[in-house]
C-alpha positions in Angstrom: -12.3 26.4 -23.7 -11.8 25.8 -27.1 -10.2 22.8 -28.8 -7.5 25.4 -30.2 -7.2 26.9 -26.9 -6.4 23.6 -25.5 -3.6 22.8 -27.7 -2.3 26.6 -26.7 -2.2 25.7 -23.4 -0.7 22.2 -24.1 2.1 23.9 -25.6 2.5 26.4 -23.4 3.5 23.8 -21.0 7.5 23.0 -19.6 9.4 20.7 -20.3 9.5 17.8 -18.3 11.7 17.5 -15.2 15.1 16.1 -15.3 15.2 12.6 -14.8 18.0 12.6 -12.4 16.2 14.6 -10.2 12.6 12.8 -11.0 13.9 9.8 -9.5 15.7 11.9 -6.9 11.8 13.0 -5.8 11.2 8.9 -6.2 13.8 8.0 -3.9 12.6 10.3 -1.1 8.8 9.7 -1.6 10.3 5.8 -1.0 11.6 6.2 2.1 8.8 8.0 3.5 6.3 5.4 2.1 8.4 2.4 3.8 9.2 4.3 7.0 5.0 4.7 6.9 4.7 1.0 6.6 7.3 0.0 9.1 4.5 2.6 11.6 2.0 1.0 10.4 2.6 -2.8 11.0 5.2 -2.3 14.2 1.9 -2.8 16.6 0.5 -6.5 15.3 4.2 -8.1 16.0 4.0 -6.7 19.9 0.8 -8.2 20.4 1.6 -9.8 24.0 3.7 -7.3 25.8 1.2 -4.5 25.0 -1.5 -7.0 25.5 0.4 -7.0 29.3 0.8 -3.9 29.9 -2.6 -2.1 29.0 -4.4 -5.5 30.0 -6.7 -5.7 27.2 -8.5 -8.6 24.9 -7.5 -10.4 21.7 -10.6 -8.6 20.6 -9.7 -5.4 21.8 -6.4 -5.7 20.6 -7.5 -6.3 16.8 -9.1 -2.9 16.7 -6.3 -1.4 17.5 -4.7 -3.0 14.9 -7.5 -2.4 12.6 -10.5 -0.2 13.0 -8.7 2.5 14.7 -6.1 2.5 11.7 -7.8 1.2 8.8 -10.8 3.3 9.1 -9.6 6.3 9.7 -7.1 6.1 7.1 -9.8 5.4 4.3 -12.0 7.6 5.4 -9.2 10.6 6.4 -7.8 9.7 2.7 -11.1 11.6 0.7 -10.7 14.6 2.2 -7.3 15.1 2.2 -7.0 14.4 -1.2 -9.4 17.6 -2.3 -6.4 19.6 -0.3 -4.1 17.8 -2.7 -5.9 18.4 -5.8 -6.3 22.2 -5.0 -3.1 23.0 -2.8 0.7 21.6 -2.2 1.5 18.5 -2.5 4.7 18.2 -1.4 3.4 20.5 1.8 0.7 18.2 2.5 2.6 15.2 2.6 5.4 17.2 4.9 2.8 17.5 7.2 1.5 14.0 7.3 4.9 12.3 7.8 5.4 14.5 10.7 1.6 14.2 12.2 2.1 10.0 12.3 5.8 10.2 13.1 4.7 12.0 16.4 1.4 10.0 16.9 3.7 6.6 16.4 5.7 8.0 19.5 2.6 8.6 21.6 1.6 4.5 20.8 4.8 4.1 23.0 3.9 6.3 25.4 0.1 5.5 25.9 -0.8 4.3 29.6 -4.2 3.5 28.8 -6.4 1.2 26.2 -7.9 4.6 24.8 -4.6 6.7 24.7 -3.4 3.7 22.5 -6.2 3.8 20.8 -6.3 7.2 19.5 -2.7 7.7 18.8 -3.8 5.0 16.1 -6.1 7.1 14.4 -3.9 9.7 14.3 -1.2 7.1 12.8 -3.8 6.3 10.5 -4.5 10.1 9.4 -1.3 11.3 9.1 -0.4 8.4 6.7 -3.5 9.4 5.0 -2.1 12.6 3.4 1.3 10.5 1.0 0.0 8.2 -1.5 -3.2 9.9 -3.3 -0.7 13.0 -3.1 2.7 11.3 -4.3 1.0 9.4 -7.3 -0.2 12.9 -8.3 3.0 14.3 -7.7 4.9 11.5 -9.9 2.3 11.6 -13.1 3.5 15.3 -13.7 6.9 14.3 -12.8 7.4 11.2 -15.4 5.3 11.2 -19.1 3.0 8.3 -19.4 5.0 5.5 -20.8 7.7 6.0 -18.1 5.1 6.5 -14.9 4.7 2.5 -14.3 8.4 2.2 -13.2 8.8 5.6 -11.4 5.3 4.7 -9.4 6.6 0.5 -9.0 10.2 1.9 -7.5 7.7 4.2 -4.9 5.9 1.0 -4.3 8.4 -0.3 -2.7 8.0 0.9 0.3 5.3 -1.3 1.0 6.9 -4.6 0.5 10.1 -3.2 2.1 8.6 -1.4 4.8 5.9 -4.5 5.9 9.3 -6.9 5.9 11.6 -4.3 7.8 8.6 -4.4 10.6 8.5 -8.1 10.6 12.1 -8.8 10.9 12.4 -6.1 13.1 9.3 -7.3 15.4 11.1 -10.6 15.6 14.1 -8.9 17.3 12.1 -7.2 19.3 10.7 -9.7 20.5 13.9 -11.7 21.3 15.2 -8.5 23.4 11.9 -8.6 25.1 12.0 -12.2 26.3 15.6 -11.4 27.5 15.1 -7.8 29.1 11.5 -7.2 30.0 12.3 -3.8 31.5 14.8 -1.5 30.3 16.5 1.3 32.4 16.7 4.7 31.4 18.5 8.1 33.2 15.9 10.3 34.7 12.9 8.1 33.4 13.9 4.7 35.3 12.9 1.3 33.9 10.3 0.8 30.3 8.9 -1.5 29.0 11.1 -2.7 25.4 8.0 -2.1 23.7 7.0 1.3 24.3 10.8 1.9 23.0 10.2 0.2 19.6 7.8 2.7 18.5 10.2 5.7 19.3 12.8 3.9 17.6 10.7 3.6 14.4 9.4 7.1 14.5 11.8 9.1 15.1 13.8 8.8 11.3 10.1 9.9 10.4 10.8 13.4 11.4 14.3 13.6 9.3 12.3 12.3 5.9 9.6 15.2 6.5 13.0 17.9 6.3 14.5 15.7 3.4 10.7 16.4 1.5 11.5 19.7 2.1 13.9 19.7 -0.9 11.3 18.3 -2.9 10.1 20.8 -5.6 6.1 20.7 -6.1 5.8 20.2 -9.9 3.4 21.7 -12.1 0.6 20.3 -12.6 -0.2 19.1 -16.6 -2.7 18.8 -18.6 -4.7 20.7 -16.7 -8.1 22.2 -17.7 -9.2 25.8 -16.9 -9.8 26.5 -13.4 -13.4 25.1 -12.3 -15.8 26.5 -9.9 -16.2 23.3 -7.1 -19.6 22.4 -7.9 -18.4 22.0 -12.1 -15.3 19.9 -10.7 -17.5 17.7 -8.7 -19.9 17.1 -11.4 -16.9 16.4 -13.9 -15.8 13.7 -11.1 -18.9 12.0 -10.9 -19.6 12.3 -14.7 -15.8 10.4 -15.3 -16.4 7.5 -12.8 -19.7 7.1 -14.9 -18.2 7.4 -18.2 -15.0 4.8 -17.6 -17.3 2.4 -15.0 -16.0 -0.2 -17.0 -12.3 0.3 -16.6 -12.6 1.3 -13.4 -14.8 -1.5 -11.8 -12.9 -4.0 -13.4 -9.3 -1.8 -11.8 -10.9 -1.8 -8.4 -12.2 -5.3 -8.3 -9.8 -6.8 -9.4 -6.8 -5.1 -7.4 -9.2 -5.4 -4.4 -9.4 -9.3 -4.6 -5.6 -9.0 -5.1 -5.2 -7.5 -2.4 -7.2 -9.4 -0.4 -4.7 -12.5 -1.1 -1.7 -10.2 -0.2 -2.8 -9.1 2.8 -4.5 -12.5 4.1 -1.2 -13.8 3.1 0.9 -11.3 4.8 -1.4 -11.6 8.3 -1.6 -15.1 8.5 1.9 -16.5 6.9 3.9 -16.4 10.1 1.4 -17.3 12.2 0.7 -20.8 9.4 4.4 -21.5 9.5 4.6 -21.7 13.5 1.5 -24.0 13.6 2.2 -26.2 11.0 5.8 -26.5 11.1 8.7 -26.9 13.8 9.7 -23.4 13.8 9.3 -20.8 15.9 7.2 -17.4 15.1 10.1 -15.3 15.9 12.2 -17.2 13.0 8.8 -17.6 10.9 8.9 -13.5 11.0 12.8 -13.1 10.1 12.1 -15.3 7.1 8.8 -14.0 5.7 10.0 -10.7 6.8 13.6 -11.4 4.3 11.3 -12.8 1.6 8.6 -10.1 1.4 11.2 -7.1 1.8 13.2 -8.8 -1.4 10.7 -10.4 -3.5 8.2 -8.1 -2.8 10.2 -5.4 -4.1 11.9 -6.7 -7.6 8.4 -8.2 -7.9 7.5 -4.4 -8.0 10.1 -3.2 -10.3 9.4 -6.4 -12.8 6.0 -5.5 -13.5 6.6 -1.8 -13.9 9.4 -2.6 -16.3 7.4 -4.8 -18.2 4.2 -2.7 -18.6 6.2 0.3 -19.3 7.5 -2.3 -22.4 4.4 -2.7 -23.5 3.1 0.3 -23.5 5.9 1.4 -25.4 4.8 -1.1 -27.9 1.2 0.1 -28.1 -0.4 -2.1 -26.1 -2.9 0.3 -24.5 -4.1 -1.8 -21.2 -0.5 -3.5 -20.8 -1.4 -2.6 -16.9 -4.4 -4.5 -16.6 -2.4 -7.2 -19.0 1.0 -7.3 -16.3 -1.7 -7.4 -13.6 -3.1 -10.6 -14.7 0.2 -12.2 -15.7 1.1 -11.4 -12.1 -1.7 -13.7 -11.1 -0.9 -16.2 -14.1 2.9 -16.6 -12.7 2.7 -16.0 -9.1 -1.1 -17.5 -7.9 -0.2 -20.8 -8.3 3.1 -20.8 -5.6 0.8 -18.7 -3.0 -1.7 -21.6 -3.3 0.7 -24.5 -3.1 3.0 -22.8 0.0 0.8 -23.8 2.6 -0.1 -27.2 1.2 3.9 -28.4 1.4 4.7 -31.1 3.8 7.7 -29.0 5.3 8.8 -25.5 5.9 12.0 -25.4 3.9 9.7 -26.4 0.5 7.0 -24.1 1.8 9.6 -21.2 2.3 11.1 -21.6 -1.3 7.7 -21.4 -3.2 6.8 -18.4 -1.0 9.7 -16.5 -2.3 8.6 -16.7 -6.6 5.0 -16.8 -5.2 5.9 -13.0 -3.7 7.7 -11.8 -6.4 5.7 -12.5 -9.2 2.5 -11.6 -7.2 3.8 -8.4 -6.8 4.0 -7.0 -10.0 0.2 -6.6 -10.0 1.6 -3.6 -8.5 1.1 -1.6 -11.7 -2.7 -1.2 -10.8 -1.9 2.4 -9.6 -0.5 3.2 -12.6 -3.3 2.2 -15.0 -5.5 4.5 -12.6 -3.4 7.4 -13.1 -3.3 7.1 -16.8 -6.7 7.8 -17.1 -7.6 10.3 -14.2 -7.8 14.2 -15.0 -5.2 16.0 -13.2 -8.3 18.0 -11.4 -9.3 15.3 -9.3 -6.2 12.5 -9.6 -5.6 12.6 -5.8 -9.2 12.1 -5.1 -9.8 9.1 -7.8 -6.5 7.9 -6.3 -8.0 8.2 -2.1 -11.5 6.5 -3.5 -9.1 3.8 -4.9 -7.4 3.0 -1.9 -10.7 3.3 0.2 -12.2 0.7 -1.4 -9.5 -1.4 -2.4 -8.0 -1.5 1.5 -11.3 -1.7 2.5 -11.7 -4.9 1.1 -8.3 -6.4 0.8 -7.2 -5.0 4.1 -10.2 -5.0 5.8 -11.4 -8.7 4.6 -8.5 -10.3 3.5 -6.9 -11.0 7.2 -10.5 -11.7 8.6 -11.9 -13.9 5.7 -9.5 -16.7 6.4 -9.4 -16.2 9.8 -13.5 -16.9 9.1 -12.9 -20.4 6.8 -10.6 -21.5 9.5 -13.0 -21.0 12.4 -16.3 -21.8 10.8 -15.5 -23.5 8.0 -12.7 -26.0 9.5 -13.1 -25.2 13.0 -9.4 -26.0 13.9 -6.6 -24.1 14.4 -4.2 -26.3 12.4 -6.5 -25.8 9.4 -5.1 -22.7 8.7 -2.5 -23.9 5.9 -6.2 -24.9 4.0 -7.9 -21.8 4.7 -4.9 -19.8 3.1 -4.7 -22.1 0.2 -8.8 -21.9 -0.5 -9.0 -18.5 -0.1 -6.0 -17.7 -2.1 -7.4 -20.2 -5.2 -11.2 -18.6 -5.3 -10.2 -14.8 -5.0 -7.3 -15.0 -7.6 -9.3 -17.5 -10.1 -12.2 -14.4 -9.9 -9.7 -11.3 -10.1 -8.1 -12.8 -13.8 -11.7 -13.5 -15.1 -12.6 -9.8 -13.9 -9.2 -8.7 -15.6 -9.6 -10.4 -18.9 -13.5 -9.3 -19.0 -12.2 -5.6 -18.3 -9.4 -5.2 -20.8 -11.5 -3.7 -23.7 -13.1 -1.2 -21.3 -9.9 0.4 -20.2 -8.3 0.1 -23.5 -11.5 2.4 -24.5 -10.9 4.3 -21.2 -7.0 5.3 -21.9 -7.5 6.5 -25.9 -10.1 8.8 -24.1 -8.3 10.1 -21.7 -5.3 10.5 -24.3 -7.3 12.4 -26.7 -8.7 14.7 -24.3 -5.4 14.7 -22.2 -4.0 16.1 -26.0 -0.9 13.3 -25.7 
């Protein structure tokens, strides 16, 4: 197509959606994501009454927490997101929300160690289908130097949804120890477990109708239609071509992640060892503190690359994720060091926040994706940046604590080490990548025609 062409078909295209109902399509594509993280973490708080009841290992256990999820989910993810690139959107995520809505009720009704097992997977699958589809969804819903907020208030969900799971597994977890057993008509006595996960499922299957109101929007800046094998060359071709940008986007977000996760795994589990409190108050107050911080952390560092990139700094997302490690890395390494958990508690809470507003990672990945393949550079980003920070980050300290201190009550060290190294090598990766994506983004603009 010709340059002219182009600008034909650029100005051919609508206007932009009204904001009021842009963030309308934000608000719902919120509560889906938290409801998905609330599914997602609800298992590794019930650890010892499932443990119980199916009669398993720690070991066996931990893969249902991760392989069966995290694998499936980062794998399902590539796929999914062709459908997403080619098809609905909005359809595709419908059917995902109600796929691990339903496979989050069979967890709770599982008898056996496999049953449990593959109703994980399925979990894992279903969630699959929103993010790689939703950021496509928002970057033809909000123009460019308004995306970082709209995609940080989705974001949310994560913080939000991880703390409603941990406050809420704490709860549980009190009823549990008071009622082992409760008794239902026509069903007779369950386990307080198995009834969790209905509980958290079922508003699942009202969000997928309230998506239904979701409009899907058109699609900009799209190219001519592509036969496959041209669309998969021109995907391969733009990793090559931006390599730069986007090796120093997925390392360094992946070694962020690794913290957060590591942090987010092992936190309650540090304060309960270390400190006179219990792991059912440990979980109510990390549980408060990621839910809050986690999410103006969020907003913060959308609004302020947004700023920026008003301004004309070009890689003000790689910029906000650094200053996020600047401001916020040094709390997350001194929390576990503190000599008691009131101290320990108030660093965590800035150490969250302004952690969190490395957030905008997402955003800087959108900017410079074609709209042909934006869900599928959006599922590779998540495969490899969960693979490594939720695959490793949990399993890395667990690793310094076992081999490298080889005591239990080391933990608070093993958090604080691992915490130092990975953040000290994600700015460095940052700083070294910021001319390659500002290259990467006037690229992408010129041939995006904005």
């Amino acid at each position: 197509m010709s340059a002219q062409a182009d600008e034909t078909v650029a100005s051919a295209e609508p206007a932009w959606p009204r904001p009021l109902y842009s963030w309308y399509v934000v608000s719902v594509l919120l509560l889906a994501y938290t409801l998905s993280f609330v599914d997602r973490m609800i298992l590794s708080l019930l650890v010892e009454p499932v443990r119980t009841t199916l009669d398993i290992s720690d070991t066996q256990f931990s893969l249902l927490v991760g392989m069966a999820f995290a694998l499936f989910y980062t794998l399902a993810g590539l796929p999914l997101a062709w459908i997403a690139d080619r098809f609905s959107r909005r359809n595709l995520i419908v059917a995902g929300v109600s796929v691990w809505s339903f496979m989050t009720m069979g967890c709770g009704m599982a008898t056996s160690y496999v049953g449990l097992f593959l109703a994980r997977v399925g979990v894992g699958v279903g969630e699959a289908t929103l993010s790689p589809a939703a950021y496509s969804m928002l970057s033809d819903y909000f123009p460019r130097d308004k995306l970082a907020r709209a995609i940080a208030v989705y974001s949310i969900g994560v913080p939000l949804g991880s703390g409603i799971a941990l406050v809420l597994g704490a709860l549980v977890i009190k009823a549990i120890l008071a009622a082992p057993a409760i008794a239902l008509p026509l069903v007779g006595e369950v386990e307080a477990w198995r009834l969790t996960f209905a509980m958290v499922a079922a508003p699942g299957l009202l969000v997928a109708l309230l998506l239904l109101t979701v409009r899907e929007p058109y699609r900009r800046g799209r190219k001519a239609a592509m036969v496959e094998s041209a669309q998969s060359a021109n995907l391969v071709g733009h990793l090559m071509e931006h390599k730069g940008a986007l090796g120093a986007l997925f390392a360094g977000m992946s070694l962020i992640g690794l913290v957060m996760y590591g942090t987010i795994a092992w936190v309650p589990a540090f304060l309960s060892r270390t400190y006179p409190i219990s792991i059912t108050d440990a979980g109510l107050w990390f549980g408060s503190i990621m839910a809050v911080c986690g999410a103006g952390g969020l907003v913060l560092g959308g609004y302020l690359a947004d700023k920026m990139f008003q301004r004309g700094y070009k890689d003000s997302h790689l910029r906000t994720m650094r200053l996020s490690i600047f401001l916020g890395g040094p709390f997350l390494v001194l929390t576990p060091l503190m000599p008691n958990a009131g101290i320990a508690l108030a660093l965590l809470a800035p150490g969250f926040l302004m952690t969190t507003m490395h957030g905008v990672g997402s955003v800087a990945l959108q900017l410079i994706s074609p709209n042909e393949y934006r869900a599928r550079m959006t599922a590779l980003y998540f495969f490899v940046v969960n693979l490594i920070g939720l695959g490793l980050g949990p399993t890395v300290i667990a690793l310094v604590t076992d081999f490298g201190f080889g005591d239990d009550g080391a933990l608070r060290y093993s958090l604080a080490i691992v915490s130092a190294v990975s953040l000290s090598i994600a700015a460095v990766i940052l700083t070294l990548g910021l001319p390659a994506y500002r290259r990467s983004i006037e690229r992408t603009a010129v041939e995006d025609g904005a």
